[in-house]
Backbone bond lengths (Angstrom), bond angles and torsions (degrees), N, CA, C in turn:
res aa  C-N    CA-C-N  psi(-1)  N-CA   C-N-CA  omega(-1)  CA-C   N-CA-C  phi
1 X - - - 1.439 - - 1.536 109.21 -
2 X 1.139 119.27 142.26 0.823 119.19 -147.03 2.103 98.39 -103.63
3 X 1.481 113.76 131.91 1.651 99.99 -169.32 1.827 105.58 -96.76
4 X 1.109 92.43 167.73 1.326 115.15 171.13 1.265 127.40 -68.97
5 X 1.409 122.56 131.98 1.969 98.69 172.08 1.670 116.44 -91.02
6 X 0.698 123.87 -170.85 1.758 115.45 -159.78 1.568 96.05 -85.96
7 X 1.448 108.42 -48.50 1.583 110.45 -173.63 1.310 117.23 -66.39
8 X 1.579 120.43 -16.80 1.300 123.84 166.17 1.680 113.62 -65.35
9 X 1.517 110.42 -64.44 1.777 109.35 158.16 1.396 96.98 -23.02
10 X 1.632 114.98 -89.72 1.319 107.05 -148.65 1.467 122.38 -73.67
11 X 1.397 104.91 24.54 1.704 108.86 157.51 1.299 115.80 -77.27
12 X 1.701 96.79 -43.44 1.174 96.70 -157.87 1.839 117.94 -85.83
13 X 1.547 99.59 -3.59 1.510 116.08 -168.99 1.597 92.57 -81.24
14 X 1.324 112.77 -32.99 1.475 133.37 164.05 1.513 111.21 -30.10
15 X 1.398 102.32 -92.28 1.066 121.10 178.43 1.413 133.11 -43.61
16 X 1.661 123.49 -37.90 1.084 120.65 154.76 1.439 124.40 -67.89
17 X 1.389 115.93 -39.43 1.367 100.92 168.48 1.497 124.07 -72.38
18 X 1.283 110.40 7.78 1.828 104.58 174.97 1.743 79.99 -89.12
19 X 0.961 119.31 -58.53 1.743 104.71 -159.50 1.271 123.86 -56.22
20 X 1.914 113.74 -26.49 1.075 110.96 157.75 1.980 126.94 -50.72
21 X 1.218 107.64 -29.69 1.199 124.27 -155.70 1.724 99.81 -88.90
22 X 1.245 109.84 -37.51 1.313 125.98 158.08 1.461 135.96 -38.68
23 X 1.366 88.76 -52.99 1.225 117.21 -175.64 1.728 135.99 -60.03
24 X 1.944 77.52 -50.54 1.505 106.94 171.56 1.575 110.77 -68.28
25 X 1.405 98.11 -40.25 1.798 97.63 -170.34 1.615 111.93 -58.05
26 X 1.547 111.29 -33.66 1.162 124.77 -172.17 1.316 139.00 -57.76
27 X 1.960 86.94 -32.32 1.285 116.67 -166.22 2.230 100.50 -102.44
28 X 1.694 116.40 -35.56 0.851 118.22 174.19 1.929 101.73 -73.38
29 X 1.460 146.04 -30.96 0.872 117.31 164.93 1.276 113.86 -94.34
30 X 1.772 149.39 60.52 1.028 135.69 175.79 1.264 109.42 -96.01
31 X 1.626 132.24 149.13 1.380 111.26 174.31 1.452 121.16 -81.59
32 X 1.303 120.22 77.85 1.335 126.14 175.43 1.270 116.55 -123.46
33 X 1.272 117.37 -177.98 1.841 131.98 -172.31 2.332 80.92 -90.72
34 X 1.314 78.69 153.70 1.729 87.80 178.82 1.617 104.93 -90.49
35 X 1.306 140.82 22.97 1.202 133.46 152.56 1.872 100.22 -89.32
36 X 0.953 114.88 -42.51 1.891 103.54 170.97 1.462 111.67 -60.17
37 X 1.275 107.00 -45.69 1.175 109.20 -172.31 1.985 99.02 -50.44
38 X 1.297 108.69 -74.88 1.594 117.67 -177.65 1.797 95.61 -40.19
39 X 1.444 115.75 -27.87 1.827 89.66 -170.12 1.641 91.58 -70.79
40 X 1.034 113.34 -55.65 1.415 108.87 -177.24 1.122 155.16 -3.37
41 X 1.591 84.87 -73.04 1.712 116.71 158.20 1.265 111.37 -76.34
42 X 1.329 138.65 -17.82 1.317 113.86 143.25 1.140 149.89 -61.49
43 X 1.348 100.10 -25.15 1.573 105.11 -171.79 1.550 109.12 -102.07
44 X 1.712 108.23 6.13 1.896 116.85 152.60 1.286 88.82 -74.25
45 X 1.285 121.37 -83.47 2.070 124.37 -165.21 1.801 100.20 -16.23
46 X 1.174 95.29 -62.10 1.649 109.96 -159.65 1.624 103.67 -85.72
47 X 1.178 127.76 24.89 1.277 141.47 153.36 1.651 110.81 -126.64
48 X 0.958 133.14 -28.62 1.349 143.92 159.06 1.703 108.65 -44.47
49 X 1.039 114.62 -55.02 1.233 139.74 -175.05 1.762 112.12 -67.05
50 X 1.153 109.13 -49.83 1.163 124.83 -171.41 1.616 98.46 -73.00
51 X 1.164 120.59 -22.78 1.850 125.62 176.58 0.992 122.12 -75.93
52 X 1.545 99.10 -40.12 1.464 108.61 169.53 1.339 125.24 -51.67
53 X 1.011 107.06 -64.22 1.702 134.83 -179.44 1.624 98.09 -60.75
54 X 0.827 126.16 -32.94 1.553 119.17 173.35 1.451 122.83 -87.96
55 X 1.354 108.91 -30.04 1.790 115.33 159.74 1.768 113.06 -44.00
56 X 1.314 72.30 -68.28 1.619 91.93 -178.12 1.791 127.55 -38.35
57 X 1.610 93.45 -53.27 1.456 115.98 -174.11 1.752 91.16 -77.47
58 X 0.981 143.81 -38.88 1.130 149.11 168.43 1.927 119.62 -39.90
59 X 1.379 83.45 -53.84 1.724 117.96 -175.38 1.303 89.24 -61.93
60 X 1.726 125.52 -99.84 1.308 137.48 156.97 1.809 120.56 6.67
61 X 0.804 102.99 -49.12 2.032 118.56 174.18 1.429 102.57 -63.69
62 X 1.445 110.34 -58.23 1.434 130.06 -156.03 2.060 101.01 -78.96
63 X 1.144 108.86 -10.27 1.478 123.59 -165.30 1.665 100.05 -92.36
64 X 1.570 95.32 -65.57 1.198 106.70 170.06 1.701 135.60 -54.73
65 X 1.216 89.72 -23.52 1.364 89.39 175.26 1.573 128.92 -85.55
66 X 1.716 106.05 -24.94 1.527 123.62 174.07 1.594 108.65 -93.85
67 X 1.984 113.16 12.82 1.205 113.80 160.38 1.203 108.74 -97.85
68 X 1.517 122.31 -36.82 1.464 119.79 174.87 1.301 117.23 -73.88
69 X 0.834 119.41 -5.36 1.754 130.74 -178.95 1.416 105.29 -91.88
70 X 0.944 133.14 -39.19 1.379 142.76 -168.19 1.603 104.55 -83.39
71 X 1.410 112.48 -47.06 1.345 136.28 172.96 1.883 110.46 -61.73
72 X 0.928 99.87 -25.94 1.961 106.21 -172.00 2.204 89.56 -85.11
73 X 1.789 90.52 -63.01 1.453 79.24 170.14 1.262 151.21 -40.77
74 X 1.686 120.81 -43.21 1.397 136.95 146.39 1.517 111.71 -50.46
75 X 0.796 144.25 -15.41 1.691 159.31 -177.06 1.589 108.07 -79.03
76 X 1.629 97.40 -60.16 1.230 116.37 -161.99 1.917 100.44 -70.64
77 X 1.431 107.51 -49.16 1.586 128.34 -175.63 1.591 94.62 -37.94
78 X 1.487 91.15 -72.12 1.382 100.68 -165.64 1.352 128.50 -61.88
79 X 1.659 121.65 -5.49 1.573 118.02 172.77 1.792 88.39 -111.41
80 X 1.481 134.99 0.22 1.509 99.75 137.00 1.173 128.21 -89.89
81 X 1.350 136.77 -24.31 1.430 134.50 161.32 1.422 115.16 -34.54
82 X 1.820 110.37 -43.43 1.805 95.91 -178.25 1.141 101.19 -97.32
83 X 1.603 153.77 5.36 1.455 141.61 146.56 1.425 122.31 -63.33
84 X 1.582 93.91 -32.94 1.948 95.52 169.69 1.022 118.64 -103.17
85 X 1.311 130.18 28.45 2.076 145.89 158.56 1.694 100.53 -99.64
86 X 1.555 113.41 -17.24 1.573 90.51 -176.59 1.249 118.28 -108.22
């Protein structure tokens, strides 16, 4: 697998926090009543959230699957190794 370099992370730790920052400004100067405003910003939180949990569950799937794969291979090795020892 292939790793990350640090400055790449911290581009990207970058980058989301500018959009967070963006975001807020956008929403604290919008011309609206502050109950839109609060729907707003909820439904970033509660989409924020929802990314997370889907990275992850995404990640997790994608983990599992190049563990069982890896695992079938060692499986596979090892019942030709003892057909071609006998």
């Amino acid at each position: 697998m292939l790793e990350h370099s640090k400055t790449w992370i911290n581009f990207n730790y970058t980058c989301v926090a500018t959009a967070y920052v963006m975001l807020a400004l956008a929403i604290a100067y919008m011309p609206v009543d502050l109950a839109t405003k609060g729907y707003i910003a909820m439904g970033l939180f509660f989409l924020s959230g929802s990314l997370v949990t889907l990275v992850k569950t995404l990640h997790d799937v994608r983990v599992g699957t190049e563990f069982t794969t890896k695992l079938e291979k060692a499986r596979q090795e090892k019942i030709l190794n003892e057909y071609v020892s006998q």
